[in-house]
PAMIBA-255081 format. One line per 8 residues: their letters; for each residue y, x, z of C-alpha. Coordinates in pm, 1 decimal. Each point is the difference from the previous one (the first is absolute). Layout:
a = Y:X:Z  ...
***
This chain:
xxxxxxxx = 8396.2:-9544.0:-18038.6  181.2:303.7:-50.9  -125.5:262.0:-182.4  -85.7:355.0:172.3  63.9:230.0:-288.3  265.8:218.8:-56.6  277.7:-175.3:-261.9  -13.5:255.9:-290.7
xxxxxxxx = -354.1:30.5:49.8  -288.3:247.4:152.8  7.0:391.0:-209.1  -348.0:40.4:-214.3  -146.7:219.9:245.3  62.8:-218.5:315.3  -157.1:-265.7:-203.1  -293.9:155.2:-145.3
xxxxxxxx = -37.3:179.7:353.3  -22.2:-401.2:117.2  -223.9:-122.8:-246.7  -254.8:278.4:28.1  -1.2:-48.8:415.9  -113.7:-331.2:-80.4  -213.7:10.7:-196.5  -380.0:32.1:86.5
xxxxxxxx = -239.8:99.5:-281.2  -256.6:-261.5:-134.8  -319.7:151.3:76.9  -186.4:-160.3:-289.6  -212.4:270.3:-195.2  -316.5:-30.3:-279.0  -205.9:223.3:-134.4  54.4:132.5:-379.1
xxxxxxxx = -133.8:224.0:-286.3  226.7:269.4:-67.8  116.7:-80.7:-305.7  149.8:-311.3:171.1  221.4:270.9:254.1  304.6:73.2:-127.0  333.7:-50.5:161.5  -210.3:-171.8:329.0
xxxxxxxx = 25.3:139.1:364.3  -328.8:136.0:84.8  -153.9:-149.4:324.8  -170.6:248.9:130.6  -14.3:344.5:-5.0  -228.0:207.2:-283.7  -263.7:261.8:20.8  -135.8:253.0:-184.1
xxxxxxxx = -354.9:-60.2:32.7  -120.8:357.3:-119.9  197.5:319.3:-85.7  151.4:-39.2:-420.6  -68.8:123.6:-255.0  -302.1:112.9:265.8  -63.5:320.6:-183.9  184.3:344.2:-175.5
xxxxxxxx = 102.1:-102.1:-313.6  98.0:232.8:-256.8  396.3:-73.6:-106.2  -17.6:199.9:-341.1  -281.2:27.8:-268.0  -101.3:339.8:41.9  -331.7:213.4:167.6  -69.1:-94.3:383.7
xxxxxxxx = -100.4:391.5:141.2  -178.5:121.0:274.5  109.6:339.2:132.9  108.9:191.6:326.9  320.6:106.0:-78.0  334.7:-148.2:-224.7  -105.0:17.4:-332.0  159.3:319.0:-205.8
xxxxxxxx = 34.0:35.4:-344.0  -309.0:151.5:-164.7  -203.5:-208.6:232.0  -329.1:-153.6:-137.2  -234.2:-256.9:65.2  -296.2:-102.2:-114.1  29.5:-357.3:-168.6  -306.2:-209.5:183.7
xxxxxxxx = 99.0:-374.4:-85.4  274.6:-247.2:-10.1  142.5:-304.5:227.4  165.6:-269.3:-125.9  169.9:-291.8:118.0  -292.6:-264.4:126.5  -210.8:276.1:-48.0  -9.6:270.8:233.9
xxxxxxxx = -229.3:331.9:-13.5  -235.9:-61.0:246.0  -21.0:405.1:171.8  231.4:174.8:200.7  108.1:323.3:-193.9  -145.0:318.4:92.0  260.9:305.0:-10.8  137.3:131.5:-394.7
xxxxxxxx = -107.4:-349.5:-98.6  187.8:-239.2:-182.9  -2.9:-374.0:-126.6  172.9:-170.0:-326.3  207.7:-239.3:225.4  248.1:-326.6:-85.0  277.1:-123.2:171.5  -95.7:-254.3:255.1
xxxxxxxx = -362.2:141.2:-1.0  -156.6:95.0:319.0  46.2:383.0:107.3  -331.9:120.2:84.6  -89.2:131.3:366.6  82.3:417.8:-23.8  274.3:-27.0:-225.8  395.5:50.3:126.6
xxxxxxxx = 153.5:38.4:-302.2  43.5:-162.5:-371.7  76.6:201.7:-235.8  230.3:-182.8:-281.8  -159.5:6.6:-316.3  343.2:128.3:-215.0  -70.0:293.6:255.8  -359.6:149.0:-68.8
xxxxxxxx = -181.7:81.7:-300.5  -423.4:-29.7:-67.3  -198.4:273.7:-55.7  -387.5:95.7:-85.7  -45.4:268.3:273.1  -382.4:102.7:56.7  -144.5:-286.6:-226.8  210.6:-218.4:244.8
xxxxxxxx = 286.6:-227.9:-47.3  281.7:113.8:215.7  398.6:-114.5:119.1  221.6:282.6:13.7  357.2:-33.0:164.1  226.6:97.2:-272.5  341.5:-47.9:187.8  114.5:11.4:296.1
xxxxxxxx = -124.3:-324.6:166.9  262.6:-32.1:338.4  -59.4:-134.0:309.2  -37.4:-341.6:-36.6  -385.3:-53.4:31.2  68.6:-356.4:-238.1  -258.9:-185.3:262.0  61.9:-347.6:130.9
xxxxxxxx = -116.4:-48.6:355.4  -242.3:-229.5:30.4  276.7:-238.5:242.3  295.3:67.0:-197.8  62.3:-388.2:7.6  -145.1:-86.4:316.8  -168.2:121.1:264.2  -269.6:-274.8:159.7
xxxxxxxx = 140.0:-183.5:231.1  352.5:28.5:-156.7  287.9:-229.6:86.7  58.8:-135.1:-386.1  265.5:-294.1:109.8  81.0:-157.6:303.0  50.0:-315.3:129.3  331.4:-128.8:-123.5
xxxxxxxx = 32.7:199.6:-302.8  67.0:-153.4:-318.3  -252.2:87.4:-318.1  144.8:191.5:-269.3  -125.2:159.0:-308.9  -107.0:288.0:153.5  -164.0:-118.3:305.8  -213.5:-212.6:-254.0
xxxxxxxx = -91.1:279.4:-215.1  -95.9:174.5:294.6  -223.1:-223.1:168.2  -161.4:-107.0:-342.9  -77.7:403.4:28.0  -95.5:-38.6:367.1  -292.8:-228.6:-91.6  223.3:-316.9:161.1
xxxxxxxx = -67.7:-316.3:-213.8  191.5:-270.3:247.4  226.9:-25.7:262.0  140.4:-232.8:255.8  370.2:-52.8:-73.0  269.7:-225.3:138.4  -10.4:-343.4:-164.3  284.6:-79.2:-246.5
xxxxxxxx = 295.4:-216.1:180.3  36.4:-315.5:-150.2  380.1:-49.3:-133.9  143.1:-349.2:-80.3  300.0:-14.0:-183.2  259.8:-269.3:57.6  298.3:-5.3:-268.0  272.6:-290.5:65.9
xxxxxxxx = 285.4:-37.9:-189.6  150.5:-357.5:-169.0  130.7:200.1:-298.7  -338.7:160.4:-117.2  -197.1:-44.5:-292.6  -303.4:122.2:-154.5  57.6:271.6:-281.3  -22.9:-148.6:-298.8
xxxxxxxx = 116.3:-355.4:45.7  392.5:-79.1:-127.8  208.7:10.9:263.6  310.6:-184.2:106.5  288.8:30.5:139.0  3.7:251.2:315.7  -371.6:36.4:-0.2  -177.1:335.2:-7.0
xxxxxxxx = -313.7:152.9:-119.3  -200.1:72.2:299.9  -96.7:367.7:47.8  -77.9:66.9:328.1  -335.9:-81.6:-16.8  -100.9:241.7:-293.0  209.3:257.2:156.7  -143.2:-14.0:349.7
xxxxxxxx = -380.2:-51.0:-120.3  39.9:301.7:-215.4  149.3:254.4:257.5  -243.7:-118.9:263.1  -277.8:5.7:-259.4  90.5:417.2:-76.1  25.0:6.6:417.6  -342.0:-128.8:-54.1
xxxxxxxx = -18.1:-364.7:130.3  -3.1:-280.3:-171.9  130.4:-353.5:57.0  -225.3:-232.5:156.8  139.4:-348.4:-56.2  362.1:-58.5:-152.6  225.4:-263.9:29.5  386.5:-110.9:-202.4
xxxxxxxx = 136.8:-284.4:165.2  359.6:-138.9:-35.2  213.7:-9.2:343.3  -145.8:-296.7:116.8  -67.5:17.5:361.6  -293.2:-239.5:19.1  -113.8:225.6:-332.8  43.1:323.7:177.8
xxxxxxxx = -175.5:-98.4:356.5  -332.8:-84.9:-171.6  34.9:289.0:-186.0  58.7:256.1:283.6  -257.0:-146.5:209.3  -258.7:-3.8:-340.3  45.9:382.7:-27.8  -25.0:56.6:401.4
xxxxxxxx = -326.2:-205.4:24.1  -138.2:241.9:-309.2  130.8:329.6:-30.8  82.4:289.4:277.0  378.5:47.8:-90.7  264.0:-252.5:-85.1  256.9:115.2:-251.3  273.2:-187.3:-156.0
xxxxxxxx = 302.0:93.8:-195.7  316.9:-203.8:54.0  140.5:-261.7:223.9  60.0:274.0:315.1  396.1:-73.1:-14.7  209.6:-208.4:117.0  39.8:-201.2:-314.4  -39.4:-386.5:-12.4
xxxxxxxx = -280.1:-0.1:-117.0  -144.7:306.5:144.4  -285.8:-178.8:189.6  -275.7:328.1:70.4  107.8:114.2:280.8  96.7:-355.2:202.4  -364.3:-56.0:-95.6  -161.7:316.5:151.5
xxxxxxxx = 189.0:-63.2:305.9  -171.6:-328.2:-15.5  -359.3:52.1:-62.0  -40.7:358.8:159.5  289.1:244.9:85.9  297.8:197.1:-172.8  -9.6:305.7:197.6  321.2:197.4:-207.6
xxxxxxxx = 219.8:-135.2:-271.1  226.7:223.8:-183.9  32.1:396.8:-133.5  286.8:209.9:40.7  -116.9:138.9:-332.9  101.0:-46.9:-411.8  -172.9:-136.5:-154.5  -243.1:-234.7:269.3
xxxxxxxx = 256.8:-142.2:257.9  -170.6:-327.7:-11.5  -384.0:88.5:133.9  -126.7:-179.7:263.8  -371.8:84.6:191.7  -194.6:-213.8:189.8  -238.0:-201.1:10.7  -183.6:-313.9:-123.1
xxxxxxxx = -275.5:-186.0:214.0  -105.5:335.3:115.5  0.0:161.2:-358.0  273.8:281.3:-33.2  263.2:-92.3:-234.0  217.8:217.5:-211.7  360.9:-224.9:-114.1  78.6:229.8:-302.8
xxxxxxxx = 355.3:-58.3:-219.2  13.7:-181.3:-284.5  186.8:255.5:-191.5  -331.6:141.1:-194.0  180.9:388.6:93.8  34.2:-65.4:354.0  -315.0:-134.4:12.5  -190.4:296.6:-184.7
xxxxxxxx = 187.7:216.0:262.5  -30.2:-179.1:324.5  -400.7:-33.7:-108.4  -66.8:370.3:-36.6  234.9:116.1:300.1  -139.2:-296.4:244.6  -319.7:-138.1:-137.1  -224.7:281.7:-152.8
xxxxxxxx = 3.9:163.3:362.2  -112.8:-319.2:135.0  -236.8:-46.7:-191.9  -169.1:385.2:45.0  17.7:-143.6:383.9  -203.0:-343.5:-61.9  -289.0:224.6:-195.6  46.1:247.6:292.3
xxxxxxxx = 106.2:250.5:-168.7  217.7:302.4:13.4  383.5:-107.7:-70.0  84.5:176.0:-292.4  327.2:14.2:-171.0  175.7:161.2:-328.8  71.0:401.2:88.2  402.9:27.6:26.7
xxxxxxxx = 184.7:312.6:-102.4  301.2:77.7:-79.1  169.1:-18.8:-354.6  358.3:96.0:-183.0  187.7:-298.9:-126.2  32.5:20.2:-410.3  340.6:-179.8:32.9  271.3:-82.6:168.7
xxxxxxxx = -97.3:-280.8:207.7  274.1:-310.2:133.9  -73.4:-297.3:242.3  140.5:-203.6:256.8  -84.6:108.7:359.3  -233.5:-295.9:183.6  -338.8:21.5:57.6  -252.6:308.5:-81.1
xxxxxxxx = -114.4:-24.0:-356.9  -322.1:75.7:-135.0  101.9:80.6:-375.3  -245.7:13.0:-336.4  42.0:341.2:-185.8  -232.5:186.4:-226.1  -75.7:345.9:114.7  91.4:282.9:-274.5
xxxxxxxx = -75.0:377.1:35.2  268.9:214.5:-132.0  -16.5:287.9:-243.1  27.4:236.0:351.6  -234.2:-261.4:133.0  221.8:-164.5:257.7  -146.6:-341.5:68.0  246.2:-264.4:-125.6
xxxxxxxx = 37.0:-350.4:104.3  134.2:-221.3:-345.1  159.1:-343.4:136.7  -181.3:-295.9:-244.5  308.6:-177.3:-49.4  112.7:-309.9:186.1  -144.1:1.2:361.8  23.9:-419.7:49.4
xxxxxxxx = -328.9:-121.5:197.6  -52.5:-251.6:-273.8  7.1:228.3:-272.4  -367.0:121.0:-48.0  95.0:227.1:-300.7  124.9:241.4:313.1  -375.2:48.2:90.2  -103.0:121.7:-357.0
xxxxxxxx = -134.7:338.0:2.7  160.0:33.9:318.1  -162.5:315.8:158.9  172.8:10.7:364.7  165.3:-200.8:201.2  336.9:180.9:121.7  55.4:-37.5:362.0  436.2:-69.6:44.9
xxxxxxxx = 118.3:21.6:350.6  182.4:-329.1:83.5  310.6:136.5:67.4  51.8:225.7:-282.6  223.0:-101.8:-312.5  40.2:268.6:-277.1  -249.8:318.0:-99.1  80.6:263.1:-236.1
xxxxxxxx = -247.0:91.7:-264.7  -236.0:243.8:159.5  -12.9:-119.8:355.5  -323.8:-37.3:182.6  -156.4:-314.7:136.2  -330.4:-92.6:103.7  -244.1:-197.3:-227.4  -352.2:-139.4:13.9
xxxxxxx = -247.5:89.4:-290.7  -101.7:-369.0:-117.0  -274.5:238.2:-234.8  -378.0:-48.2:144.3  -234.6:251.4:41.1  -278.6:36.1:-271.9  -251.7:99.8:237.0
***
């Protein structure tokens, strides 16, 4: 059977553009506390139940006031109590009186105004303790409404968005202890290779420590999934078929690294063909030419290289949006911008390149890109510190120092 795809292979956006069309999300959700949240696609959209913090709060230490007019220096009032955080005064102010008043403390009813306390001085006026504004006080009244955070009935997330930091914090504030979020996907990990060994054990001649398994579990474990079931088999093909179909039966993504090619031994992607579908084979990109996607018994399968760069690259450009569309959530990728080259920069024209560079901010604060070295996909020193990926226009050969290029922040947000 011949094979439908183009000979040097689909561009990264035609094929993530493919993958994403079909893919359907899993529609598998459960119910957690909070604290349980982070990093997962929210299921359903959240409400503020009531208006937050629900009352004025005071935002300085100072003297809530009651009085008709903006407060003028020489002002006094008479001193009739104090609130305090968890422990409100209980009256509304009548006018020239005043309250000893914390910062998150409730303002009382008849008051518009704090007064900060670095502002006013106490006096005995009349056998009475009284404030008097000392300096000029502005216009900021230093009041919090009462829905500064939320107003009841509040959008707080919806459907589809992923839980951050923030959106946790601000729930936990909301009075939210639980939410339905998108069940994790469930990855199995295939690694094939004749030449791999565990770390540690001697090795002989042409064999190879094998990394790709501690490298992939670790970048999709700061994504925030984890690794279901994994598997290292040697390129076997009876090996490799009970495999594959083990990991389809039990997990909701198939991913392997190596055997895609044409080599003789390269049996992945005969096998896919056999027991489900290989739907594209082949990148016109450097490093990841040999990808393959498909799938296996009805599972979706991602054929990753075996070079552990091109893998690492071909998983964060191809599989991380996938995997936002399984949970059903929004597809979300690293910003891009552009930056100035630190170097001189040399290659042979081919294929777009996504290159590893750190990013470096100039003493004029120009945004540099600094090239780590040697940019082979087997060398996984290249991804050390790495900061950006450069973006290098397929047909383009030679760049001075200074020129522009595009380049993806590989740095997460914090919240």
């Amino acid at each position: 059977m011949g094979e439908p795809f183009p000979p040097e292979g689909l561009l990264l956006e035609q094929a993530r553009t493919l993958i994403l069309e079909q893919l359907e999300p899993l529609a598998a959700y459960e119910q957690l506390p909070l604290a349980a949240c982070l990093g997962r696609v929210c299921a359903e959209a959240v409400f503020a139940v009531e208006a937050i913090p629900g009352f004025r709060a005071a935002i300085m230490d100072g003297y809530a006031i009651a009085a008709d007019h903006p407060p003028q220096v020489g002002n006094y009032w008479r001193l009739v109590g104090s609130s305090a955080a968890g422990a409100p005064y209980a009256a509304a102010l009548a006018q020239g009186e005043a309250v000893r008043i914390l910062t998150g403390a409730v303002v009382p009813e008849g008051s518009a105004w704090v007064l900060p306390q670095e502002l006013v001085g106490l006096h005995q006026i009349s056998q009475e303790e009284c404030v008097e504004l000392l300096k000029p006080c502005g216009i900021n009244p230093w009041i919090r409404n009462s829905d500064e955070e939320a107003y009841q009935g509040q959008e707080l997330l919806g459907a589809g968005k992923r839980i951050g930091v923030a959106e946790l914090g601000r729930f936990a504030s909301c009075g939210v202890n639980s939410l339905k979020v998108a069940k994790s996907v469930r990855l199995g990990l295939l690694i094939s290779g004749d030449e791999l060994i565990s770390p540690g054990i001697s090795r002989a001649a042409g064999q190879i420590w094998e990394s790709n398994s501690v490298l992939l579990t670790g970048i999709l474990k700061k994504l925030g999934y984890q690794v279901t079931k994994q598997i290292v088999v040697a390129d076997e093909p009876v090996l490799l078929r009970q495999a594959m179909l083990d990991l389809a039966n039990n997990c909701d993504v198939v991913v392997s690294t190596g055997g895609v090619s044409s080599g003789d031994s390269d049996w992945i992607r005969s096998l896919v063909a056999e027991l489900g579908e290989v739907r594209f084979w082949k990148l016109f990109l450097k490093p990841g030419r040999p990808f393959a996607w498909g799938e296996v018994a009805g599972t979706p399968f991602f054929g990753l290289p075996g070079n552990p760069v091109a893998a690492v690259i071909t998983a964060l450009q191809l599989l991380w949006p996938a995997l936002h569309r399984l949970e059903g959530g929004e597809i979300q990728s690293f910003p891009r911008f552009k930056v100035q080259l630190e170097d001189q920069l040399q290659r042979n024209a081919g294929r777009p390149e996504l290159m590893r560079a750190m990013l470096v901010v100039a003493a004029n604060g120009a945004l540099l890109a600094r090239l780590a070295g040697s940019q082979a996909s087997s060398r996984i020193g290249s991804l050390e510190a790495a900061d950006l990926l450069l973006e290098i226009p397929a047909e383009h050969t030679h760049f001075q120092a200074g020129s522009e290029l595009w380049a993806q922040l590989l740095r997460l947000p914090i919240f």
